[in-house]
N, C-alpha and C positions, 0 to 999 in steps of 0.2 A: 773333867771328862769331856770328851769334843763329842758333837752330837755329827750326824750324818743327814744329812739331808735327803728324800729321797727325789731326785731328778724326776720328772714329768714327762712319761711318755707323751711320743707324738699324739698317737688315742688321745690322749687326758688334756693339751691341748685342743686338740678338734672338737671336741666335746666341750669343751670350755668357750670356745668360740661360738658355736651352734648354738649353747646356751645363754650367751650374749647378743648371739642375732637375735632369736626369739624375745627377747627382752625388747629390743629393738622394734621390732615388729607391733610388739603387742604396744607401746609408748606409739608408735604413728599411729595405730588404728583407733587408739582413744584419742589421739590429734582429730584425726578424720571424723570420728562421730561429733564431734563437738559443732557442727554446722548447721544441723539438723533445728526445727526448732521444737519437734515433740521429745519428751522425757522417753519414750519409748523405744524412740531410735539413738538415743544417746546414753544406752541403758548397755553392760556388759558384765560380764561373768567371768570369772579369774577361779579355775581348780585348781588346786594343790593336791594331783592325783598320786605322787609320791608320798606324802604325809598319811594318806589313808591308808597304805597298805594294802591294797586289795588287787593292786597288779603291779606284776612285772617291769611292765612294758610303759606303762603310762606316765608322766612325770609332771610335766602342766598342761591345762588348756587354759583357751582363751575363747568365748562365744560372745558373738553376740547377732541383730537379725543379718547381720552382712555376711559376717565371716564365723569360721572353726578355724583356729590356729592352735596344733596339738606337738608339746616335743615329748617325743619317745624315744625310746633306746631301742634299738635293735636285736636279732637274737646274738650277735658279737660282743654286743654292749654298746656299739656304736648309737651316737645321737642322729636323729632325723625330724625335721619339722615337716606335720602335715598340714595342706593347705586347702580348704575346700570353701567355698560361698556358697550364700544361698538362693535358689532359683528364683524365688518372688520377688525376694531384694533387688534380682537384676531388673523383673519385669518391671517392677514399682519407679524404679529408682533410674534404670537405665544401669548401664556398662562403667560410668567416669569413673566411679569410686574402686568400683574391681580393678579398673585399669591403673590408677592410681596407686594402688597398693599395691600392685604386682610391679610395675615399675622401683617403689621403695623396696620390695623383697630383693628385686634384681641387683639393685644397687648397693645394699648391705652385704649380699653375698657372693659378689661378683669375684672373682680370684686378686682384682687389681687392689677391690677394700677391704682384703684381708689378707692375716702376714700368709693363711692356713688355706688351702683351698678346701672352702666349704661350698660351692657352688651345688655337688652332690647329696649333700645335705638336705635339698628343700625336695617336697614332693607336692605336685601340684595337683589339684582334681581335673581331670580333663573336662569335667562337665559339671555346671551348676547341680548342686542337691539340695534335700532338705532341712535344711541348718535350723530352721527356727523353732519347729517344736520343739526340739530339744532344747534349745536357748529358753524357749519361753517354761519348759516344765524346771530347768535350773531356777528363775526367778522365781518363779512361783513355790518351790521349796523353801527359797529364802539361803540368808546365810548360815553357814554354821563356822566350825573351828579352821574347814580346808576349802569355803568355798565361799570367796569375798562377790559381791554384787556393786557395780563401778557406774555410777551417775555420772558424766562429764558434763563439766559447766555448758551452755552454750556460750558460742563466740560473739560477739558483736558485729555486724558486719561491715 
């Protein structure tokens, strides 16, 4: 008996990409925190908001005191990553690291580094928020089955 394969919408591609940039994203950001020399700042948060069941919409994030990196699905189905920082982090910290990582977003999702144009895909915050109490009320929960807590080594300089 010959089995049939089912072909991959263009969707299921794009989506498949989207979900590979975020993967992307989230591996430079634990790159990037690794500089830092406090445990605190090199401290991150990984949901597995799809394994909960509790929304639609939601599928992973990524916190930590810098960034909220969130991929969700749309009401189409379509995938979209949101992208927001946090305003103290800039003040604390200065602009390099936001700037830096929004440069990697660009470059990951730019039409030329992908077969798919996902460039549409990213949604960016227009203005610093407040990222980190929520970062910090994730830690302080702690782990459980869908929400891993991400120490990166520091780097040596």
């Amino acid at each position: 008996m010959k089995t049939t394969r089912k072909e991959q919408t263009i969707e299921d591609k794009k989506n498949k990409a989207v979900e590979d940039l975020f993967e992307k994203i989230v591996t430079t950001a634990r790159d990037f925190l690794t500089i830092f020399d406090s445990q605190k700042y090199r401290t991150s948060v990984l949901v597995n908001h799809a394994k909960m069941g509790r929304s639609e919409t939601l599928i992973t994030e990524f916190l930590s005191f810098y960034w909220n990196f969130t991929l969700s699905k749309n009401k189409v189905g379509a995938y979209v990553i949101y992208v927001a920082y946090d305003r103290e982090a800039i003040e604390k910290f200065g602009n390099r690291l936001h700037t830096q990582m929004l440069r990697a977003i660009f470059k990951y999702s730019m039409a030329d580094a992908t077969n798919l144009n996902i460039e549409d895909s990213i949604r960016l915050a227009s203005e610093p928020t407040e990222i980190r109490n929520y970062y910090y009320k994730r830690v302080m929960d702690g782990e459980t089955e869908n929400v891993s807590i991400l120490i990166e080594d520091k780097k040596a300089a």
